[in-house]
Steps between C-alpha positions, in 0.01 A plus 500: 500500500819356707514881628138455667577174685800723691262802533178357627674313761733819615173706477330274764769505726554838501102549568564283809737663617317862491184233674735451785619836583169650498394213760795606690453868452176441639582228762751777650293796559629682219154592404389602819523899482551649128379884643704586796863509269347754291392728733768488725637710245235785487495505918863558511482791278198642699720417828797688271284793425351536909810492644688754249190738588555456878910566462666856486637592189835540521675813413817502280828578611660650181335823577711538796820410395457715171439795760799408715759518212423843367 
């Protein structure tokens, strides 16, 4: 029973506290856009993919220095 009177009170404070930094969260903007992170990810990978498609390959050099050294 003595343990409730120190947890009830700690509980309460403890749900004010996560009360005030949602109002802040939301008071902030932090809300705002929850998409755009997420697929920033997927259009850099299709901006990854276009430009690797547009680029030369390049060739290796190892083939011509093997040849050289014979």
């Amino acid at each position: 029973m003595e343990t409730l009177f120190i947890l009830i009170p700690l509980g309460l404070i403890l749900l004010g506290f996560a009360f005030w930094a949602f109002i802040w969260a939301v008071n902030k903007n932090q809300f705002d856009d929850l998409e755009s992170p997420a697929q920033d990810i997927i259009f850099d990978d299709r901006q990854f993919e276009e430009e690797r498609k547009n680029s030369t390959p390049i060739q290796p050099q190892a083939d011509a220095d093997i040849e050289k050294n014979d």
